[in-house]
N, C-alpha and C positions, 0 to 999 in steps of 0.2 A: 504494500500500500504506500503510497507517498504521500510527503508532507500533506502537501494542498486535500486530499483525501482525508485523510484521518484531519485534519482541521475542521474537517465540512461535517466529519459523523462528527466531532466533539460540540459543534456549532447545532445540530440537530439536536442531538441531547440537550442542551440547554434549552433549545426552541421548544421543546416537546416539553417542559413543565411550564413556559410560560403560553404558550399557544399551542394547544394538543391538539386543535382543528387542522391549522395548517400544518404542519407535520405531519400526520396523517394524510392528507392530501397529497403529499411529494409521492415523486416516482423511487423507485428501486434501486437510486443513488442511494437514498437517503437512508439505507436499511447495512446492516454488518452482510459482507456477502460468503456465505459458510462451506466447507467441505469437511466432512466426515474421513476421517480415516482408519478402515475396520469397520464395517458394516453391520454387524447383525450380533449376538450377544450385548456385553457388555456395549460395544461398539452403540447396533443399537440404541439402546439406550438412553446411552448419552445421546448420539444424535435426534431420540425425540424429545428427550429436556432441552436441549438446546434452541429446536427447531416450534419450539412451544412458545419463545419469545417475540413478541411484534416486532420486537428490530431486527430482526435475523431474515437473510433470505437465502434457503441452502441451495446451492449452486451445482454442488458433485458431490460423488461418494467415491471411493477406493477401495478394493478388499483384493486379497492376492486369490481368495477361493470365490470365482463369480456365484458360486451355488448361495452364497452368502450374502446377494445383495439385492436378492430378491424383495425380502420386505422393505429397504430404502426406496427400493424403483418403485415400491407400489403405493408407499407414505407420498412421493416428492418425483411425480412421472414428469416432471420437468427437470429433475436433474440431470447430471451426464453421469453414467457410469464408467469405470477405469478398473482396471488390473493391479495397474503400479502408477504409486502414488509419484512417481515422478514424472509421470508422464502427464499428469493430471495439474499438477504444480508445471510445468513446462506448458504445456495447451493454454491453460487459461490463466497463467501470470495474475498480473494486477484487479483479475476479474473475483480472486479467492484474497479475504480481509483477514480470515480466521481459522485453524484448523482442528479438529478432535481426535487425538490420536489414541485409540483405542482398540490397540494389538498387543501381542506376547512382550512379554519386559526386554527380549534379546531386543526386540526394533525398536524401542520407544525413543532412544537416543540417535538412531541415524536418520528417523525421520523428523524427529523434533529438532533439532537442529538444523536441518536442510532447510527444511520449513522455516525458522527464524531467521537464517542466513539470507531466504527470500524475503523478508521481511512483514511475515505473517502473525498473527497471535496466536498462543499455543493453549491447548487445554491438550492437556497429557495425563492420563491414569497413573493412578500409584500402582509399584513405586516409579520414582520417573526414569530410574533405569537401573541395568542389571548389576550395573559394576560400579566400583565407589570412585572412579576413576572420569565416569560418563556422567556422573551426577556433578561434580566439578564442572566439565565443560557443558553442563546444562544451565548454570549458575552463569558462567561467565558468557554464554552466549546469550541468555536474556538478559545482561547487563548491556554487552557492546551495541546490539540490533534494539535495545530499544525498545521491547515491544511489548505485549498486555501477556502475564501467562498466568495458569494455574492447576493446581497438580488436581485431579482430580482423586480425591477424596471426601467424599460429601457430606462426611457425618464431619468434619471443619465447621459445615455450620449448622449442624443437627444443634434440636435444643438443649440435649444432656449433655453435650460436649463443650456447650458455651456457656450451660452453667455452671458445671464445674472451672473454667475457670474466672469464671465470677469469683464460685467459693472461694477457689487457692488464693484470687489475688485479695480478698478482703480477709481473710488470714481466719478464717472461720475452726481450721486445724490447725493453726501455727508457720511458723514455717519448717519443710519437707523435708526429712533425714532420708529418707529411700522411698524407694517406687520398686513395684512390683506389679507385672503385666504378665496375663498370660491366654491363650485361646486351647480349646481343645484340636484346632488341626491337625493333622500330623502333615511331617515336611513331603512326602511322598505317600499312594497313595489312590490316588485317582485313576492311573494307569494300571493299579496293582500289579507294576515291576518294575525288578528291580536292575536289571540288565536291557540293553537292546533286544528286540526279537530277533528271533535269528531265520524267520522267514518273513520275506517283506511280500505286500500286496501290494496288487495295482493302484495308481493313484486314481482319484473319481477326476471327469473329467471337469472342467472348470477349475481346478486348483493349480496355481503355479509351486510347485515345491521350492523349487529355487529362490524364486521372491521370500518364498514363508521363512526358508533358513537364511536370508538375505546376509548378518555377518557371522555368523556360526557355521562351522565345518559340516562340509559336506556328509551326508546319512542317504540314508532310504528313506523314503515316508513311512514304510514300519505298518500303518495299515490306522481304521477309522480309532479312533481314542488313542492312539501310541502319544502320537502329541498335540495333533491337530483333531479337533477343533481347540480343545478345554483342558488334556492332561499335560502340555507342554508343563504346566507348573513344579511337577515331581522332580524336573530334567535340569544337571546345573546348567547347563548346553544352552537351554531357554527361560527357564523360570526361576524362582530365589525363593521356594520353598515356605513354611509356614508364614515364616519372620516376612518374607517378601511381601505375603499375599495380605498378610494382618497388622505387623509392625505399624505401617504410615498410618494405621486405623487406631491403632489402642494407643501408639505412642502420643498420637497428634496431639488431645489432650494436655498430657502431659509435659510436651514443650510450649504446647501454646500457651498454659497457663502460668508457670513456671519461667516464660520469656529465654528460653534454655535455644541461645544464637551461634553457641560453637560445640563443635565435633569432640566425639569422644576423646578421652587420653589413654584410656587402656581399652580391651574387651579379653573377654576368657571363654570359650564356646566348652562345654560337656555334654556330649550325647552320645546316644545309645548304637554308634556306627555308623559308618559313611563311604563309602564305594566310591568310584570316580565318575558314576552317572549320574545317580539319586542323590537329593539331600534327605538325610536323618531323620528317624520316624520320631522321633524324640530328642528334645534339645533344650538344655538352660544357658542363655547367654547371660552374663555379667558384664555389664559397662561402668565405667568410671567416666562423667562428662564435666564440664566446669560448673559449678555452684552460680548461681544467683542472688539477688535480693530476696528471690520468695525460696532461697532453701539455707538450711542451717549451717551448709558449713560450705567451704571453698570448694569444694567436687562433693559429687553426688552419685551414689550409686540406683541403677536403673538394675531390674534384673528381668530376663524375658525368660516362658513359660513356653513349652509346646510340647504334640503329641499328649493330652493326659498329662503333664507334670504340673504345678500348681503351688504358687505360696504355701506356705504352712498354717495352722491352726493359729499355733505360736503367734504367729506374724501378722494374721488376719487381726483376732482381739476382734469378732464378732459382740455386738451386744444381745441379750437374752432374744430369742425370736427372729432373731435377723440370721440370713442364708447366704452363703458362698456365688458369687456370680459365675455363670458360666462361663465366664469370658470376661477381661476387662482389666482396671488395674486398681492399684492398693497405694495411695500415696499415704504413705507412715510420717505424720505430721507430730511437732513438738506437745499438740493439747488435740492427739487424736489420730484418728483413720481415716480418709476421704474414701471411698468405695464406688470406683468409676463402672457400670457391668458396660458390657457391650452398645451402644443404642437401647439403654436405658439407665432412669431416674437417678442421679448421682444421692449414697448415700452415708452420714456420717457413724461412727460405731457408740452413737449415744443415742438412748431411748428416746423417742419420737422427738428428736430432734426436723423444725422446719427446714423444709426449703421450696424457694422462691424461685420459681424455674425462667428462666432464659426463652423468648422466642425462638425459633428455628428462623433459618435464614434460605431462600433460592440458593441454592452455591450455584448452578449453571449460571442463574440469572448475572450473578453477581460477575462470575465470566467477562454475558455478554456487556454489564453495564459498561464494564470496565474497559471494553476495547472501544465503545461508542462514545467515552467522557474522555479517557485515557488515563482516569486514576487505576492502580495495581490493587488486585485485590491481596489479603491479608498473607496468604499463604500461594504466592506465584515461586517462580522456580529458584530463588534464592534462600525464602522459607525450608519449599519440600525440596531441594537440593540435597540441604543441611540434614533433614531425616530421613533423606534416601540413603545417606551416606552412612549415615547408622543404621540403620538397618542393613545394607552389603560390607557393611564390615563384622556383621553377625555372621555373616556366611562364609567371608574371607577367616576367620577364626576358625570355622569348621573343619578347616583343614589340618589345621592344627591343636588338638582337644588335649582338653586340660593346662594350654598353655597361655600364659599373658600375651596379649600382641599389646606392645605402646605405639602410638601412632601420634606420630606428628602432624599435624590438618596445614601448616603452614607448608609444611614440603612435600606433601601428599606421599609420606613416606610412614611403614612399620621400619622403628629405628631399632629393636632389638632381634629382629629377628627377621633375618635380608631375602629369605630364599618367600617368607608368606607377598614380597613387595608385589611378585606376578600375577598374582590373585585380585589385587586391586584394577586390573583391566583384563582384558582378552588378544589374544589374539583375534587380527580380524580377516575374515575371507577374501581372495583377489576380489576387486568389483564392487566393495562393500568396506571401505576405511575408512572411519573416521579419525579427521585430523583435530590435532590439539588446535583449540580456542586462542585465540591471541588477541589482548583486548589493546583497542586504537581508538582510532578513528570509527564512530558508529557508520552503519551502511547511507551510502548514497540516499537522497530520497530521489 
């Protein structure tokens, strides 16, 4: 989008609360113009919260499996369908304001970035990418280009998640000696296995394999569930396992309330075993991050829960009548518990203690407002950058169990132990490289 453009949608925006007539009357200038990327699931999805807003006008969709893009063509038979989203971002240029990238964690980073590098706005799925390495140059890429993003995680503005921190930040527990998070997923699972097949099936036709494994090493497609549509997540190759799929959900919270803006200083991963395909059906990650104003001391330990593993009794300090949440986290506060369950009612470990709950918020809306005013909203890619990064440094850890990894975030280095440094990126496939971020001069308009 260039200057003069995004001036004109931020000039709309204004016009539309003081004169809603005429703004509404403009042509399809006046409107965000949309492309979906990843069609149908999650994808989906997103793209009908999106496409639910009067300023949006969706444009195209992209999915590498066309079987997949059935139901956008038939929400939006004006759009243009595509294979590959770059072909799609090359065709209609300046014609696409905004994009939703809602595919496996392996792509989220080569399209997210191409796409900003175009000078697009980005709504990206948690987490926003595989490696702790790609979530860096998702930071610094929507710093240099300038442009509107946000990580798609929607319970950010769910209303138990905004009341909690209400609570933490009016000190209702004190302030936070530790946190404790946990979900029952397990890290693989879906696929139930735990090795490659070792007989591959024909691919259906419609699906490009090659696109689907775009920088990830060449395989078989393995057959329907091996990884495509939905089991990619078992697979280190494509997904980031429990912590991947859950982490930016229970931790969000807790950095957000907490105002928790830099990267761990240690982590320690213990699980139940880990092969070089799958991640672990079972795993306790332990983090050490920097302390804040709302926590007790100069670093603050975080500890994550998967597979069935779960806080302690000990730890919990339940009050009489009150139940374990299925999911969710335990902020251990100086005068108390805070008790975050998953998408739902934040509560304290004191009998019928009140609470005054938080509206919920549009997270897509908030999105699109964001790229039509050009204010950022709260949690765009330098927020969920910083909790992608923790969360794949859970999984970089996994390689190495039971042992401390310290991690330096200013030189994107583990300093005590040089051989886990590889693990913080990928190797990437010919055809499929991304290059380090190098901030300057923002993009031309």
């Amino acid at each position: 989008m260039n200057t003069s453009r995004r001036a004109f949608l931020a000039t709309a925006v204004s016009a539309a609360v003081a004169a809603p007539v005429i703004v509404r009357g403009r042509n399809l200038n006046s409107k965000l113009n949309f492309a979906g990327i990843g069609a149908d699931g999650k994808g989906m999805s997103d793209i009908i919260e999106i496409t639910n807003h009067k300023g949006v006008h969706p444009v195209a969709y992209a999915d590498v499996d066309l079987n997949r893009t059935v139901k956008a063509a038939r929400k939006h038979p004006h759009a243009k369908i595509f294979q590959d989203y770059r072909e799609m971002l090359d065709s209609l240029g300046d014609k696409i304001d905004a994009v939703s990238v809602s595919t496996p964690d392996h792509t989220h980073a080569i399209i997210s970035l191409d796409a900003m590098a175009r000078g697009k706005h980005v709504y990206c799925q948690k987490p926003l990418t595989r490696t702790v390495w790609e979530a860096r140059q998702m930071r610094l890429s929507a710093k240099k280009h300038g442009v509107i993003t946000r990580m798609g995680n929607q319970i950010h503005s769910h209303t138990a998640y905004r009341t909690t921190v209400k609570l933490i930040q009016s000190g209702v527990v004190g302030k936070i000696k530790e946190v404790h998070s946990w979900v029952g997923t397990t890290g693989h699972g879906r696929s139930t296995l735990l090795d490659r097949p070792k007989q591959n099936e024909p691919q259906p036709k419609g699906l490009n394999w090659d696109l689907w494994l775009s920088v990830a090493p060449s395989r078989p497609y393995g057959g329907n569930r091996v990884y495509h549509p939905f089991t990619w997540r078992d697979w280190q190759d494509f997904g980031s396992g429990a912590i991947g799929d859950f982490g930016c959900h229970l931790l969000d919270p807790v950095y957000t309330s907490l105002k928790i803006t830099g990267d761990p200083i240690s982590v320690r991963s213990e699980h139940s075993g880990m092969n070089d395909e799958v991640w672990p059906a079972q795993e306790t990650i332990r983090y050490v991050v920097p302390g804040t104003e709302y926590t007790a001391g100069k670093t603050l330990k975080i500890t994550w829960y998967d597979g069935g593993r779960r806080p302690s009794g000990s730890i919990a300090k339940l009050a009489p009548g009150q139940r374990m949440p299925g999911g969710g986290s335990i902020m251990v506060g100086e005068g108390g518990n805070l008790f975050v369950p998953h998408v739902g009612t934040p509560f304290v470990n004191k009998p019928d203690f009140p609470i005054e709950s938080e509206p919920s918020l549009n997270h897509y809306f908030g999105f699109v407002d964001g790229c039509l005013s050009g204010k950022q909203p709260s949690d765009g890619f330098e927020y969920g950058g910083h909790l992608t990064e923790t969360v794949q440094l859970g999984n970089v850890a996994a390689f190495f169990p039971k042992q401390t990894l310290e991690f330096d975030a200013k030189k994107l280095k583990i300093t005590n132990k040089p051989e886990a440094n590889k693990h913080l990126t990928r190797k990437y496939r010919k055809g499929f490289v991304i290059k380090p971020v190098k901030l300057g001069k923002k993009r031309a308009s």
